[in-house]
N, C-alpha and C positions, 0 to 999 in steps of 0.2 A: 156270831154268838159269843166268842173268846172275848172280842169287844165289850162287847156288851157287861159282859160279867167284870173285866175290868174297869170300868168306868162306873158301875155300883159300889165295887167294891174304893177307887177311888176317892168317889164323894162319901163314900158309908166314912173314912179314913180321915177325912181333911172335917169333918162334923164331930169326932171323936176329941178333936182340941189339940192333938197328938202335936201336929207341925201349926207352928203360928204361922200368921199370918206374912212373915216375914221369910218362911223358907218356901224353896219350890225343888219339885222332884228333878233330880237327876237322868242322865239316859239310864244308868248303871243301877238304876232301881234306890240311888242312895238319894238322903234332903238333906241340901245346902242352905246356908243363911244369908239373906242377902243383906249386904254391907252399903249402908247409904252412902252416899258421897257425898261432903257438904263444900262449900267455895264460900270462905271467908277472904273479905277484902284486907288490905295491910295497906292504909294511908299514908303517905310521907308531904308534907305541908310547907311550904317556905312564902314569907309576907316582905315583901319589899314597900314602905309607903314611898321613894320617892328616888329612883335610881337617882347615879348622879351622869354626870353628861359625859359623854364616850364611853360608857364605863361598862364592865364585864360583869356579871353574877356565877357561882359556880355554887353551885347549891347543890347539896350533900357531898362536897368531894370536888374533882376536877383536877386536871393536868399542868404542872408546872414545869416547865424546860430547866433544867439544872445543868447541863453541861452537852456542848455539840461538836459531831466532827473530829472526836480525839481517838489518836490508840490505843490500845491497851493489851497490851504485853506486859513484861517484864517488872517495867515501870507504875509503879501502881498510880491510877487515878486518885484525885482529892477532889472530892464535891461538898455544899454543905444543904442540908433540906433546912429552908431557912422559914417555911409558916406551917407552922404544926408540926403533925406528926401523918408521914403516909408510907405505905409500899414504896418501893423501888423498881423503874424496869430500864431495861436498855434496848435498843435499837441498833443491831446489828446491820450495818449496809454493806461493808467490804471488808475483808480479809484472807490472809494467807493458811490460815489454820483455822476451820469451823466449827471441830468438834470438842470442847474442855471445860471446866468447871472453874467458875470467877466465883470469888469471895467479897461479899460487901462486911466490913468491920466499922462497928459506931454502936451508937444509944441505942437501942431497941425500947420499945413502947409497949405492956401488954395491952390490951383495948380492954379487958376484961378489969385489970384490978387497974391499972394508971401505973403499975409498977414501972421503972427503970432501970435496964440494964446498960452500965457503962461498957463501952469494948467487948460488946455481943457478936457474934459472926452470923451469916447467911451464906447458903449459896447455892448459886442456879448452875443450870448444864446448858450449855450452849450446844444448840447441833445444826445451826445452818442460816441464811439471813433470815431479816425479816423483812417482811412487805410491809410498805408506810403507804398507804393508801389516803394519807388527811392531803385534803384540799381547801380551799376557799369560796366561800358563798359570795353572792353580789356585793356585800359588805368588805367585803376584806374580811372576813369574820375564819377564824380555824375550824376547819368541821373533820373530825381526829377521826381515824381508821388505823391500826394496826393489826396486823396477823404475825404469829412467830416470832413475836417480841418474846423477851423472858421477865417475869416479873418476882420480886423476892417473896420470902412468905410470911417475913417480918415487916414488923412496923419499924420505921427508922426518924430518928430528929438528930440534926445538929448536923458537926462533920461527920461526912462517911467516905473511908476509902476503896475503890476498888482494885484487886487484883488478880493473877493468874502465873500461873508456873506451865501451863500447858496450853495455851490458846494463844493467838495473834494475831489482833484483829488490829485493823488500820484507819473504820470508820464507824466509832458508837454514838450515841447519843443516849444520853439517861436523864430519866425523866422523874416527879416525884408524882405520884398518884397517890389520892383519898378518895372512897368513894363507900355508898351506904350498902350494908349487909343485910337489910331491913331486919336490926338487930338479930344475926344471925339465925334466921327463922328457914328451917331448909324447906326444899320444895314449896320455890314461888316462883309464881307464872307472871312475868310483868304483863300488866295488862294497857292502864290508861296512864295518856299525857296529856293534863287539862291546865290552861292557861285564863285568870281571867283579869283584864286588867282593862283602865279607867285610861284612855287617848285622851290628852287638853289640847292638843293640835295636830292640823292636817299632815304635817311632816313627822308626828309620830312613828319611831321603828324600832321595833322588837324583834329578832330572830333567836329563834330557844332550840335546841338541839337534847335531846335526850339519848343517855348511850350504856349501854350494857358492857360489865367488866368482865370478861370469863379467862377464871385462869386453871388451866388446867394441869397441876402439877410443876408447876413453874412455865409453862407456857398459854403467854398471854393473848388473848383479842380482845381489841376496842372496838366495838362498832354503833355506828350513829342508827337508831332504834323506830326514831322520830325526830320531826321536826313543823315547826311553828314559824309562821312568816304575818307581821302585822306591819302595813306601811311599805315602803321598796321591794315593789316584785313578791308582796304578799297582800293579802287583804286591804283595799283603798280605804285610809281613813276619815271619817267624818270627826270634828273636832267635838270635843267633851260628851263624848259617848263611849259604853263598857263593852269590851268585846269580850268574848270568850272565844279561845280557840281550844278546841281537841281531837285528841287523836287516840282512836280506842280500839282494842282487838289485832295490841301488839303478838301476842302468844309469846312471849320467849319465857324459856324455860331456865333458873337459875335456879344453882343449891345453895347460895348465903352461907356458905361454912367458907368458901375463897370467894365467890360471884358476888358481884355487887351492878351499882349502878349512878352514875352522876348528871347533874343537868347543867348546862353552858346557858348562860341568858344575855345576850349582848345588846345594848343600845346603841341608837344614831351618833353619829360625830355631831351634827347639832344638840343645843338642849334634848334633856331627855324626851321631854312633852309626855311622859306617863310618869302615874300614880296608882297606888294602889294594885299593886301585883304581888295576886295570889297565885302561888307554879303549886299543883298537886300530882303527883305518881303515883297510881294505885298497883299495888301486886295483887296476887289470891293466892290464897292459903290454901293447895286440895289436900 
């Protein structure tokens, strides 16, 4: 009977106009509003009409070797970021001392205004190696992994020196990284990696690597997200036909305020035999 009378009373309630349609009753006798959730896409677009032969594409960003194998102690390193403007990271493989703070000093870049700062400082905390996990595809092609890299938090061009008063490492490597923030838009979910491109012959090869930047307070991962194979040891080609390739329902999760993301596009050592490649990454906005 209690039932009952509550369940009159309920709909007598919900007729009344009192809660839209939009709220529902709580255990606690209280009404909540329910909050839609919408998933807007965030497209990022890159056109090649006509690679050239042998040749790389690094499209929004991508990894440049600046310096390998050296110490750094006392002695301060001299490197220079010689195409654009990117982050800094190093690759610690061996050393006597793990734990201390390197100073990178040069140009800084703000992305926001294009301002320039002459002899700006950075600096990361080093606390232990990192794991370089890049390997090579059937190409000879670099397919890049690192874990517990350290990456700066500035933008850097030109010479950059590095140093330390406290650390003593014996085998870095520093790298220069660009990679897109899908204009710092937080909370994006990478989702799709769509490939579509025009094969003019059977030896056509395209291998596309797409890779997620996550840096967490100065400590970095790269890791390869997706990957695309047209021609060797990927999809057999027929000559002057469009292929599309993709790859959807990556889920990774990035905040665009340090997280970003780049794509590697490599061609054959013969002629390129492609035209017409469109590379799209789609994020969502929740």
């Amino acid at each position: 009977m209690a039932g009952r009378t509550f369940i009159r009373f309920l709909n007598s309630f919900l007729h009344t106009g009192t809660p839209s349609a939009e709220t529902f009753l709580r255990g606690d006798g209280s009404w909540s509003k329910v909050e839609e959730t919408i998933a807007i896409p965030v497209p990022l677009t890159s056109y090649d009409a006509e690679p050239a032969r042998a040749s790389e594409s690094n499209v929004h960003g991508g990894i440049l070797s600046l310096d390998t194998a050296s110490p750094l102690d006392p002695t301060p390193t001299n490197i220079v970021v010689n195409q654009g403007a990117g982050k800094l990271f190093i690759v610690v493989n061996a050393g006597s001392d793990l734990a201390g703070t390197i100073t990178f000093t040069g140009t800084t870049i703000d992305r926001d205004t294009g301002v320039t700062t002459p002899a700006d400082t950075d600096e990361v905390i080093i606390d232990g190696l990192t794991t370089d996990t890049t390997t090579t595809d059937g190409n000879g092609n670099a397919v890049h992994g690192y874990s517990n890299a350290y990456m700066t938090s500035k933008w850097f061009t030109g010479s950059v020196t590095l140093s330390t008063s406290d650390v003593t490492l014996t085998d870095v490597d520093t790298y220069h990284c660009s990679f897109e923030q899908f204009n710092d838009t937080p909370n994006i979910e990478l989702d799709t990696f769509d490939i579509n491109v025009l094969a003019t012959h059977v030896n056509a090869e395209v291998d596309a690597y797409l890779y997620s930047v996550v840096n967490d307070s100065g400590i970095l991962a790269i890791t390869k997200e997706a990957e695309l194979h047209l021609g060797s040891g990927g999809i057999t080609v027929i000559a002057n036909k469009y292929y599309r390739l993709r790859r959807s329902n990556i889920a990774k999760d990035l905040d665009c305020s340090s997280d970003g993301i780049f794509v590697d596009a490599h061609y054959s050592n013969s002629p390129a035999y492609v035209e017409d490649l469109t590379m799209k990454v789609w994020g969502i906005l929740r």
